[in-house]
C-alpha positions as CSV (number, residue, x, y, z in Angstrom):
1,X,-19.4,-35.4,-24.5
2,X,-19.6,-32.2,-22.8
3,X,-19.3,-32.0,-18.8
4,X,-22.6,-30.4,-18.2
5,X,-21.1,-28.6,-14.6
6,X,-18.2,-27.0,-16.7
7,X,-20.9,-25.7,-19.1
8,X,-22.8,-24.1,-16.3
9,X,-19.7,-22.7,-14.6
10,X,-19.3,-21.2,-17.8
11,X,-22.5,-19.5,-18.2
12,X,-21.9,-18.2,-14.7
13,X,-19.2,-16.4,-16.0
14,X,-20.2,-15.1,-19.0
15,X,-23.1,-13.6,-16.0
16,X,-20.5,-12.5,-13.4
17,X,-18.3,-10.6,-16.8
18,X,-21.5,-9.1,-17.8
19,X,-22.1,-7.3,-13.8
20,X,-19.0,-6.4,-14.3
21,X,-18.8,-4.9,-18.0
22,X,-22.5,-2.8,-17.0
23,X,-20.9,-2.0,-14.1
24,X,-18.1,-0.1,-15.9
25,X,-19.7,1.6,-18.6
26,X,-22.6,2.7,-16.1
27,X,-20.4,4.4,-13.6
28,X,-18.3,5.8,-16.4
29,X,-21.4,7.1,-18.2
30,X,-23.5,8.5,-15.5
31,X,-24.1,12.3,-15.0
32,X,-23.1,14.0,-12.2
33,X,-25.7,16.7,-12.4
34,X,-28.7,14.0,-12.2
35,X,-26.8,11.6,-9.5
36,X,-26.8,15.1,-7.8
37,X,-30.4,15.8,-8.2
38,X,-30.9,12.3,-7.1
39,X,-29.3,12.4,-3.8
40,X,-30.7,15.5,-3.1
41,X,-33.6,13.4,-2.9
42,X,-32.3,11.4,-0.6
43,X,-30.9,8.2,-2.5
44,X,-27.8,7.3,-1.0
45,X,-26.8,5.3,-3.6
46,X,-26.8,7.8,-5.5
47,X,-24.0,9.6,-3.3
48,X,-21.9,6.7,-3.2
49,X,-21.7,6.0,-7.0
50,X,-20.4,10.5,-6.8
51,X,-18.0,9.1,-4.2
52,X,-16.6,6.0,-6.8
53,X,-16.5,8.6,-9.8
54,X,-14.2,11.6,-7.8
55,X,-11.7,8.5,-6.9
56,X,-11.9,7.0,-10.3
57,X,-8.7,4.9,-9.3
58,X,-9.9,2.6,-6.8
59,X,-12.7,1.7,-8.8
60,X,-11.1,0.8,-11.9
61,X,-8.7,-1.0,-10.6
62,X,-10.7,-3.3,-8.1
63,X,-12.7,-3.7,-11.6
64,X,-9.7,-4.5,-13.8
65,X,-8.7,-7.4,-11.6
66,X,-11.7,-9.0,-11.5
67,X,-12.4,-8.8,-15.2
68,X,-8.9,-9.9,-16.4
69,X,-9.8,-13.0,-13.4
70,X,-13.0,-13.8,-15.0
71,X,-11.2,-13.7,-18.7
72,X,-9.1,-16.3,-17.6
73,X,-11.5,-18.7,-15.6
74,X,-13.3,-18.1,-18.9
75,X,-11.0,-19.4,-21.2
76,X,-10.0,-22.3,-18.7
77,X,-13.6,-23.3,-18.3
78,X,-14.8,-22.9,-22.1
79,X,-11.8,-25.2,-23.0
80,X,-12.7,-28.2,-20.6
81,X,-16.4,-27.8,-21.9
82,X,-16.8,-27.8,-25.3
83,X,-13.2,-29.4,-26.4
84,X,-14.9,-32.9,-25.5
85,X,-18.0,-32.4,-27.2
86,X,-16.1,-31.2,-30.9
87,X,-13.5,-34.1,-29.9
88,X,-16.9,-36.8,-30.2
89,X,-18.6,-34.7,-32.9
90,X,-15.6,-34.0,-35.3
91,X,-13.9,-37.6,-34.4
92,X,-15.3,-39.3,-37.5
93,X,-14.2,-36.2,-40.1
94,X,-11.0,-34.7,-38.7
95,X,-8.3,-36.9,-38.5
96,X,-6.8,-37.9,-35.1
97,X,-3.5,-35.9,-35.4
98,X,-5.4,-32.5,-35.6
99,X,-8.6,-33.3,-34.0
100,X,-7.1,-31.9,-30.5
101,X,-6.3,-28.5,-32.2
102,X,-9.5,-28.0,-34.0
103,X,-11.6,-29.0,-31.1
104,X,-9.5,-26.6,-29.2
105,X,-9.9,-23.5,-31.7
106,X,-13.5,-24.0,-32.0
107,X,-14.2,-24.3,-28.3
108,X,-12.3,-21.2,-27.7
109,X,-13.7,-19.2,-31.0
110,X,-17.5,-20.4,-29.1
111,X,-16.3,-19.5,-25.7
112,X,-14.9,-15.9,-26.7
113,X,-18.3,-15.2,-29.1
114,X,-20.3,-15.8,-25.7
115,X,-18.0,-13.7,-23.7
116,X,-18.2,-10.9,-26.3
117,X,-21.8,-10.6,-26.7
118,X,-23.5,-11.5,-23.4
119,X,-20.6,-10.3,-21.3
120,X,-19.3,-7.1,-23.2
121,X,-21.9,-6.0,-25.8
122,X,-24.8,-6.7,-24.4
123,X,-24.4,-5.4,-21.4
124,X,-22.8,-2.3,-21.7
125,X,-25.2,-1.4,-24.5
126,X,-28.2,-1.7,-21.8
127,X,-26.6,0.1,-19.1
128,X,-25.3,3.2,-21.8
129,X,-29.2,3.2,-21.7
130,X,-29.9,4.2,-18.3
131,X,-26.6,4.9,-16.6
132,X,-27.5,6.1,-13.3
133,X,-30.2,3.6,-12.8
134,X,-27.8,1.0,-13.4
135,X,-24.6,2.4,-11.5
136,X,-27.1,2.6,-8.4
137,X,-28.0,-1.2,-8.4
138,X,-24.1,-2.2,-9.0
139,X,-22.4,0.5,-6.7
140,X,-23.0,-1.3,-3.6
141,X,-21.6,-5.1,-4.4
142,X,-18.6,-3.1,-6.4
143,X,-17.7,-1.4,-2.6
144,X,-17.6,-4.7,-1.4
145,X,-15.1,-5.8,-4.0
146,X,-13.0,-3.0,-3.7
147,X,-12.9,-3.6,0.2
148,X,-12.1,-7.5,-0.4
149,X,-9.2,-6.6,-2.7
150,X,-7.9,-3.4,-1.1
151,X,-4.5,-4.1,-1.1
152,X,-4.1,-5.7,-4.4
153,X,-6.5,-1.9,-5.3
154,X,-3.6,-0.2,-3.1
155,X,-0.9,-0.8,-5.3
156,X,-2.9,-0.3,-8.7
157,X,-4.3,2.6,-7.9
158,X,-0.5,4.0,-6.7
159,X,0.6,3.1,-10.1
160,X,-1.9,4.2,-12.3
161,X,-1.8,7.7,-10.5
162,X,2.0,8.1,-10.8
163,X,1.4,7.1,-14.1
164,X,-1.0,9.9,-15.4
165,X,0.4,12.5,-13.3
166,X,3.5,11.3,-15.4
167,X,1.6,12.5,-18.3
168,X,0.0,16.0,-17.4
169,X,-3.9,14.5,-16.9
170,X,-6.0,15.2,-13.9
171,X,-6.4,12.4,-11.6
172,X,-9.7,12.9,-10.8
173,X,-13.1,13.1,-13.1
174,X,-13.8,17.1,-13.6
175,X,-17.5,17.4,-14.2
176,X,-17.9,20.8,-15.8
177,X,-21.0,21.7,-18.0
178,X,-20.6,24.8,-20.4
179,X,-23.0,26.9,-22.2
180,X,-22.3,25.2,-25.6
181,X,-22.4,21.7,-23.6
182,X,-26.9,22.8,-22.6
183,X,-27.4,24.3,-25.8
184,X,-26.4,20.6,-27.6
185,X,-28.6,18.9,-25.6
186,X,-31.5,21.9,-26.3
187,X,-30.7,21.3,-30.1
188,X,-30.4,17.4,-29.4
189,X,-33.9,17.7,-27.5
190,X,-35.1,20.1,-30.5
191,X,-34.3,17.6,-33.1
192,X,-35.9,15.1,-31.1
193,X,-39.1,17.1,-30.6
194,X,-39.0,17.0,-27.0
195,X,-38.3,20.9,-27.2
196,X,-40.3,23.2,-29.2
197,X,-38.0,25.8,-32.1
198,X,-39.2,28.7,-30.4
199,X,-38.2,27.0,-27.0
200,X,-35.0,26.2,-28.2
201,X,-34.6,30.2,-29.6
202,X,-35.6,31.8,-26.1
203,X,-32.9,29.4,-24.3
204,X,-29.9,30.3,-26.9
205,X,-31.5,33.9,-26.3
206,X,-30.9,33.8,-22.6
207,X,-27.6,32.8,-23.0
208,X,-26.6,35.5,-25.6
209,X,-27.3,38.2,-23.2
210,X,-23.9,37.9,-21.8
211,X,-22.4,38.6,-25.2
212,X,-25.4,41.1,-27.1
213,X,-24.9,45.3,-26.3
214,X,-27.4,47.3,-25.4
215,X,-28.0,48.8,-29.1
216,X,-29.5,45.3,-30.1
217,X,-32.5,45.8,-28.0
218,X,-32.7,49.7,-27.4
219,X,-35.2,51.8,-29.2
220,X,-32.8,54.0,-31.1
221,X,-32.0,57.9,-30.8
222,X,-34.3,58.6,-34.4
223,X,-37.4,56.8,-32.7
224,X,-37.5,58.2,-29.2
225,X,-40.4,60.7,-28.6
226,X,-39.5,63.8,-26.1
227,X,-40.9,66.4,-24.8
228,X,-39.1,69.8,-23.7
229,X,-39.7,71.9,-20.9
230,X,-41.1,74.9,-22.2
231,X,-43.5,72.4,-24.8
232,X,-46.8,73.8,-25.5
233,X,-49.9,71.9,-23.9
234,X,-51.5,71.5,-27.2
235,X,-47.8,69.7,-28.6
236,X,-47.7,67.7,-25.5
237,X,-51.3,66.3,-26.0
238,X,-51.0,65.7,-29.4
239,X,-47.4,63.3,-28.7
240,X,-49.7,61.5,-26.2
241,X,-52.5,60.9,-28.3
242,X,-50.2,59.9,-31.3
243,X,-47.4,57.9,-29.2
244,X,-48.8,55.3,-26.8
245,X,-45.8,55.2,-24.8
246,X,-45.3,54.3,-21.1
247,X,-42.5,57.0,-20.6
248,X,-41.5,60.4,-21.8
249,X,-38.2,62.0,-21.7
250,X,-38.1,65.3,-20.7
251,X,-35.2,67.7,-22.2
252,X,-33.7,70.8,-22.2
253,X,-34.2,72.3,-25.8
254,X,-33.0,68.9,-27.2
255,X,-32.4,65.3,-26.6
256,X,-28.9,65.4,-25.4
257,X,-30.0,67.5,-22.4
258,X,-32.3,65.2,-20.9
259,X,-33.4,66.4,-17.3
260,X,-35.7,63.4,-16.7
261,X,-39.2,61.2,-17.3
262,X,-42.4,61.4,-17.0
263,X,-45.0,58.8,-16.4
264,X,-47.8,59.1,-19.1
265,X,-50.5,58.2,-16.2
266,X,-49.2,61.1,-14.4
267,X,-50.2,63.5,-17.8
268,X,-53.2,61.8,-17.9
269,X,-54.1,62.6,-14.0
270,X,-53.4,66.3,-15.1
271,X,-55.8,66.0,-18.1
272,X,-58.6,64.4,-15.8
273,X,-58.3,67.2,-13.1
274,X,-58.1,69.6,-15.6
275,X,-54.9,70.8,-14.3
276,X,-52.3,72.4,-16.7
277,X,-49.1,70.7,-17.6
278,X,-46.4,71.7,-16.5
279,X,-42.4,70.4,-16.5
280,X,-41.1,72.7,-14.2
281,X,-43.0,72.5,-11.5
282,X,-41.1,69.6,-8.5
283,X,-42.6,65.5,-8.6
284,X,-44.1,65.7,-12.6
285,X,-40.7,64.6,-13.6
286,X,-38.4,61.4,-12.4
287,X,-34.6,61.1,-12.5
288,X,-33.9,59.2,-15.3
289,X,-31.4,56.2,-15.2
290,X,-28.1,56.7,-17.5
291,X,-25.9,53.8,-18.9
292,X,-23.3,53.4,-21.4
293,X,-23.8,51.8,-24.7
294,X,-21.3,49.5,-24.1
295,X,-23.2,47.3,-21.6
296,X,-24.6,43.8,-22.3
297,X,-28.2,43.1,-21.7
298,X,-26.9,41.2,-19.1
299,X,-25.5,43.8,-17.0
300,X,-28.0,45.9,-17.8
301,X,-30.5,43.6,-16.1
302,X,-28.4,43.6,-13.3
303,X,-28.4,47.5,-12.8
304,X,-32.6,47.3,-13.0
305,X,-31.9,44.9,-10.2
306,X,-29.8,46.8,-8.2
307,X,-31.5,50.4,-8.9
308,X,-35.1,49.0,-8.9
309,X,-35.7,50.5,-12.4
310,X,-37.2,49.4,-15.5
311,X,-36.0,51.9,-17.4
312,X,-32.0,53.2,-19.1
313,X,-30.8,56.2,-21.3
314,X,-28.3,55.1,-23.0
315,X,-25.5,57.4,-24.0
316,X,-22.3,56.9,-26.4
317,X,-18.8,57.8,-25.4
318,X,-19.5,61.4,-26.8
319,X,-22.3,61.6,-23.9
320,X,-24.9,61.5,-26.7
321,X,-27.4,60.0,-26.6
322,X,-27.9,56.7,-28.2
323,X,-31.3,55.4,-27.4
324,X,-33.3,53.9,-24.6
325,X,-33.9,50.4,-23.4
326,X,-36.7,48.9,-20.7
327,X,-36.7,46.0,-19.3
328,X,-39.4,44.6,-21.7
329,X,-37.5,45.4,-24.4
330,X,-34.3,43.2,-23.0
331,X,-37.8,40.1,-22.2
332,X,-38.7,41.1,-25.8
333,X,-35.2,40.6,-27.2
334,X,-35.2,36.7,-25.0
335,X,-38.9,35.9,-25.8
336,X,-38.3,36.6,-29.4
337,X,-41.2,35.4,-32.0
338,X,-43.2,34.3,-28.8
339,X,-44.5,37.6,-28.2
340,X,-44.0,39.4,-31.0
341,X,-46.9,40.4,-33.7
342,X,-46.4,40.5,-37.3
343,X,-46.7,44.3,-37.5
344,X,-43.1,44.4,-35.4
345,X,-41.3,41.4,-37.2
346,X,-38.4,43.1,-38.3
347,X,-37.4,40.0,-40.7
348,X,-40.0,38.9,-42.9
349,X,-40.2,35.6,-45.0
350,X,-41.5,36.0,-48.4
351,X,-42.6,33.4,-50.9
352,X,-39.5,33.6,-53.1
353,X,-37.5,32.1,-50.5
354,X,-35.6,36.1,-49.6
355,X,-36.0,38.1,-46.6
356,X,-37.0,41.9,-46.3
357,X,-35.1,42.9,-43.2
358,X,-35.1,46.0,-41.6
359,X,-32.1,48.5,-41.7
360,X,-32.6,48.7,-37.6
361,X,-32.8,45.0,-36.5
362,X,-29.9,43.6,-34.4
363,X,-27.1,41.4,-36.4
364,X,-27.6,38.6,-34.0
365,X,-30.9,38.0,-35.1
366,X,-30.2,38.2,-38.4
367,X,-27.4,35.6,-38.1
368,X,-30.1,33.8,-36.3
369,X,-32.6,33.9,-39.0
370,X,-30.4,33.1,-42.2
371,X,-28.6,30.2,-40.2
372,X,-25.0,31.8,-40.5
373,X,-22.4,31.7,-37.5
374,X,-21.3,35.1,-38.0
375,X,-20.9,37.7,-40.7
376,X,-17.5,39.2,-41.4
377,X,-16.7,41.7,-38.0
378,X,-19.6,41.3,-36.8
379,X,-18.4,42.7,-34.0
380,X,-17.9,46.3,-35.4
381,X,-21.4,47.1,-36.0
382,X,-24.9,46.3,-34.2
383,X,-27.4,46.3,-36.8
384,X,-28.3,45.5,-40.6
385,X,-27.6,49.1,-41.6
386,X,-24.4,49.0,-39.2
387,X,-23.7,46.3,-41.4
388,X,-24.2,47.5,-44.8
389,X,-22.7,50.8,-44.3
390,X,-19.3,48.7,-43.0
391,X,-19.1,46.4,-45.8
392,X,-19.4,49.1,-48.6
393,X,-17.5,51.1,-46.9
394,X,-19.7,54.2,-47.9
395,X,-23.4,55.7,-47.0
396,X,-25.2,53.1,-49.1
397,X,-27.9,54.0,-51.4
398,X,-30.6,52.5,-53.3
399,X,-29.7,49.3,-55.3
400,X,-25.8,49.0,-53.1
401,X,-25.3,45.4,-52.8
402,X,-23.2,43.2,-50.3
403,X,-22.5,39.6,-51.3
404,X,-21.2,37.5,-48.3
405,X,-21.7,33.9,-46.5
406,X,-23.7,32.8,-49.7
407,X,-26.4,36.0,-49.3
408,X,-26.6,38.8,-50.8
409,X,-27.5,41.9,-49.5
410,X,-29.0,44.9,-51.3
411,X,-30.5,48.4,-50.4
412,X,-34.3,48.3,-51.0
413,X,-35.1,51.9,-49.3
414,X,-33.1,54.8,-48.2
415,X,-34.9,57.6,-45.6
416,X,-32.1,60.7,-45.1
417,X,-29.1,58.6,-45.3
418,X,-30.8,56.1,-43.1
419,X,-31.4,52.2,-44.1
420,X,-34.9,51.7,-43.9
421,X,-35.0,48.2,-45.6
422,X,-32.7,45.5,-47.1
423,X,-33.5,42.4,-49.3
424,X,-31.6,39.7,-48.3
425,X,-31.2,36.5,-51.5
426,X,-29.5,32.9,-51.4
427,X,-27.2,32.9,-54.1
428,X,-28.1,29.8,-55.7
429,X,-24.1,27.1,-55.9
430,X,-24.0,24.8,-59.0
431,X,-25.7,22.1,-56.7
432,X,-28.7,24.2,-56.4
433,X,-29.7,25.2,-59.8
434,X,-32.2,23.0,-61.6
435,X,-30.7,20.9,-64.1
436,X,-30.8,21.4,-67.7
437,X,-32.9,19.7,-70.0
């Protein structure tokens, strides 16, 4: 029969493999960035398991040793405990020549299922769970280790660094998080419903302001309302009245010669006191801010940092300019559908399953809205009319049609050469269209 204290040395094993399998997997697993956030809070332990992972060597060696140990004691022990009790339950249906060998198979096909399942499986699937929770409990006793078995870690740890320096790899862990690395765990979060879509959009939005220009989020040359200096009072109050805009730009006979703003409040303080308006005369109108047009939104959020503005010309290479952007126009561009109404939705759904999009939107947010990485050189134009007109190769006009990335693309309405709408259709593949009776 079985020796009961070989059976329990066993099962102490299979417990001391499993520390040690958890222990792996947990401090392999964790995340620097919350073990950070942890010790920042004062956990130690949490610091020490950051000290284990940047000298990667020590650790898994110590731990290789004492696994490979365990493996062996394992086997040893599993024999001597279950060979007897197959020996006395097999005696009377295996014959005496192989009885020995089968006893010894099944013992160690029993011992290695225990080993692989409560000592490997089992554990390492709980502590994949909840890594740094885990690596916290199991850092401590695995210093001790390490200390007891120092010089046996000594020369492993030599080895194993001569070794992958031999081979080009870093000897240390490199924890570095990228932009594509958050925006996973966003979309991971999303598809779990831990993040909301329009969450998930104004955090991909704040990272694409280091690669979208200012024409993405300006309001365009065609759209901008000016005054000029020698504009009558009556024009001026009729702009005002029609145009609720914050700012005015003030030019000199047109709108490449811009001398400055003005501050609508300011024209309204002169309507109150009855006081005549008046361009040329000192303090009614600001310096205006210039940029180029080949900023990002990013830097152009830094130069409203640095100059204390809200406000940007924007001018071409030509010195023309281009349009003009705010900073709520850049908060618009992150904030996306979260604050903006249905009258300024530039890409509308219909019922048909197309788009009407208009000729002005930026092509990021088209991409955005069809699901498409990128349309072809994208890079070489801005907008949807930018788009169209590079594609055809012409001025389009009504009915011109683009086909690309499984849309197509067609000119709804033309204003003066100027795209004022596009339909945007899913070409229907094979799989799509309904089958025929």
């Amino acid at each position: 029969m079985t020796s009961l204290p070989q059976v329990f040395a066993l099962f102490g094993l299979v417990l001391l493999s499993a520390f040690f399998s958890a222990a792996e997997i947990s401090l392999a697993a964790a995340s620097k960035t919350r073990l950070q956030s942890l010790a920042d809070e004062g956990d130690r332990r949490a610091g020490l398991v950051m000290e284990l992972q940047n000298h990667p060597g020590q650790f898994f060696s110590a731990l290789q040793v004492v696994i490979n140990a365990v493996a062996l004691l394992g086997g040893i022990v599993g024999d001597a405990a279950f060979s007897p009790f197959f020996s006395w339950a097999l005696g009377s249906v295996v014959p005496e020549a192989n009885l020995k060998h089968v006893s010894f198979a099944l013992s160690f096909l029993l011992a290695t299922s225990l080993f692989v399942i409560f000592a490997d499986l089992l554990p390492k699937r709980l502590a994949i769970g909840r890594p740094e929770a885990i690596a916290m409990r199991v850092v401590r006793p695995m210093r001790i280790i390490i200390r007891v078995l120092r010089p046996i870690v000594f020369v492993l740890e030599r080895l194993s660094d001569a070794c992958i320096r031999s081979l080009g790899m870093p000897t240390k862990r490199q924890e570095t998080i990228t932009s594509e690395d958050i925006l996973a765990s966003v979309g991971a979060g999303t598809a779990a419903g831990v993040i909301a879509p329009q969450e998930e959009a104004v955090i991909q939005n704040v990272f694409e302001l280091e690669s979208r220009l200012v024409p993405s989020a300006m309001t365009p040359r065609e759209n901008i309302v000016y005054f000029t200096l020698d504009e009558s009072e009556d024009s001026i109050r009729a702009k005002i009245a029609t145009v609720p805009y914050n700012r005015f730009l003030v030019c000199d006979k047109d709108l490449d010669h811009v001398v400055g703003f003005v501050d609508s409040k300011h024209l309204l303080r002169c309507v109150l006191e009855e006081k005549p308006i008046n361009f040329r005369e000192t303090g009614l109108v600001q310096p205006c801010q210039f940029i180029p047009d080949s900023l990002t939104l990013s830097e152009v959020l830094d130069v409203f940092q640095r100059t204390h503005g809200d406000f940007a010309v924007i001018l071409n290479e030509y010195a023309l300019v281009v349009g003009i952007i705010t900073i709520n126009d850049v908060m618009s561009t992150v904030m996306a559908d979260l604050v903006t109404t249905s009258d300024e939705l530039q890409i509308i759904p219909r019922e048909d399953g197309t788009w009407l999009v208009d000729g002005s939107t930026p092509i990021d947010d088209l991409e955005h809205a069809l699901g498409i990485d990128e349309l072809p050189e994208d890079s070489a134009y801005e907008t949807v009319a930018g788009f169209m007109m590079y594609m055809l190769r012409k001025i389009p006009k009504r009915t011109d049609k683009v086909t690309t990335n499984g849309f197509a693309f067609e000119v709804l309405d033309v204003d003066n050469n100027r795209i004022d709408q596009v339909l945007v259709t899913r070409i229907k593949t094979v799989q799509d269209a309904p089958a025929e009776d």
